[in-house]
C-alpha positions as CSV (number, residue, x, y, z in Angstrom):
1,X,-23.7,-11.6,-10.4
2,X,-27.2,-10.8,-9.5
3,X,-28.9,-7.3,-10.3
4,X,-29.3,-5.9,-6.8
5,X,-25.0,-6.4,-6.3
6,X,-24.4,-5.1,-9.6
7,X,-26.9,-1.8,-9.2
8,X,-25.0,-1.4,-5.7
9,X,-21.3,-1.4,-7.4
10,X,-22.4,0.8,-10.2
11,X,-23.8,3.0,-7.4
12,X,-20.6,2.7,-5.7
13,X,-18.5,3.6,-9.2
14,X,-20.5,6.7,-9.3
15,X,-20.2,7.9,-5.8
16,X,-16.4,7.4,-6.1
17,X,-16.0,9.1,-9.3
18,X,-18.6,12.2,-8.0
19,X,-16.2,12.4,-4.9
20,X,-13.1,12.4,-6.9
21,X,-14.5,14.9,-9.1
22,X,-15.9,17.7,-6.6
23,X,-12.8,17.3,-4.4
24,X,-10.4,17.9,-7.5
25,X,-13.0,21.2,-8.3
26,X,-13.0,22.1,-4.6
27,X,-9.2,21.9,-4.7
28,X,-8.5,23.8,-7.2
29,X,-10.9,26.5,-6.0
30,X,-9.1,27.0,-2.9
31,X,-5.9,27.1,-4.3
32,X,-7.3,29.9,-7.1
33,X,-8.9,32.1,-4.2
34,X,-6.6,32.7,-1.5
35,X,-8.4,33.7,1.9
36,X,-8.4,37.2,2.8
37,X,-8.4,38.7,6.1
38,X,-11.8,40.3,7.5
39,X,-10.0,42.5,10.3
40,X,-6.4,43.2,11.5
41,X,-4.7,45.3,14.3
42,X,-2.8,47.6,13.1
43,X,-2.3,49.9,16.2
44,X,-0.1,48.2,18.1
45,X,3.5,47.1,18.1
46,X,4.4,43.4,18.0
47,X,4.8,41.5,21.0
48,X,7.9,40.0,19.7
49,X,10.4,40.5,16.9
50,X,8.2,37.4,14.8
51,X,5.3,39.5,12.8
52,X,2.4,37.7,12.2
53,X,1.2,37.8,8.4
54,X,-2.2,36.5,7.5
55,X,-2.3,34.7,4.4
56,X,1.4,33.3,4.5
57,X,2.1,30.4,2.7
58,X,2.2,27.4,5.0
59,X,0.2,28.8,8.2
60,X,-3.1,27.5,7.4
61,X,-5.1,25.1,5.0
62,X,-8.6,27.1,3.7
63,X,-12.0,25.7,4.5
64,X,-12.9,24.7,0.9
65,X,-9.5,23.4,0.0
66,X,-9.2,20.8,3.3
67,X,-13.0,19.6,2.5
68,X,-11.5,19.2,-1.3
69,X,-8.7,16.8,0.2
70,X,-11.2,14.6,2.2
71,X,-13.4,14.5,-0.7
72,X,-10.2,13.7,-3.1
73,X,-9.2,10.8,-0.8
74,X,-12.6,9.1,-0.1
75,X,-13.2,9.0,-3.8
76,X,-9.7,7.6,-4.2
77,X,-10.7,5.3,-1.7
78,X,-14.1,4.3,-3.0
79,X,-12.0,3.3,-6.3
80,X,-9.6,1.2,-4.6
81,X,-11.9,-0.6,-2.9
82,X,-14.2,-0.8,-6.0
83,X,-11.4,-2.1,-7.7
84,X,-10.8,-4.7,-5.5
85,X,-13.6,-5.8,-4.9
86,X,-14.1,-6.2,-8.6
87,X,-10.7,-8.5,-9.2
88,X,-11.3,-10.7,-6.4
89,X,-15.0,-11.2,-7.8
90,X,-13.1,-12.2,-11.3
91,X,-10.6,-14.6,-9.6
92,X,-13.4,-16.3,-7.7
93,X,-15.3,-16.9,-10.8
């Protein structure tokens, strides 16, 4: 295997595992800090008998913790494909 390949799947390796890494971090922050609500009406009855809470369990994914998913999967990706990659090379050989 020639040195410019081998630079490029070590680069790959490390871009994978960087990715897998910050999206596990950025995971666990979102789930850690809970989004808050920066305003509410309070005033006024409900339109209907559902009350709308924010926060609730299930209504929304956070910012940080989606961006942690993508990152979590393309790292996961990266891997796979690294992987591969890297047992096809050895069965050629």
């Amino acid at each position: 295997m020639n040195t410019a390949r081998r630079r490029g799947e070590i680069i790959g390796w490390v871009v994978s595992a960087v990715a897998l890494v910050a999206g596990f971090v950025l995971i666990l922050v979102g789930i850690a800090t809970p989004p808050s609500a920066s305003f509410g009406w309070f005033a006024y009855a409900p339109l209907s008998s559902f009350a709308y809470v924010a926060g609730a369990p299930g209504l929304a994914v956070p910012p940080v913790t989606a961006v942690g998913f993508t990152l979590f999967v393309i790292g996961l990706a990266g891997v796979a494909f690294l992987t591969g990659f890297r047992v096809g090379a050895r069965r050629r050989a």
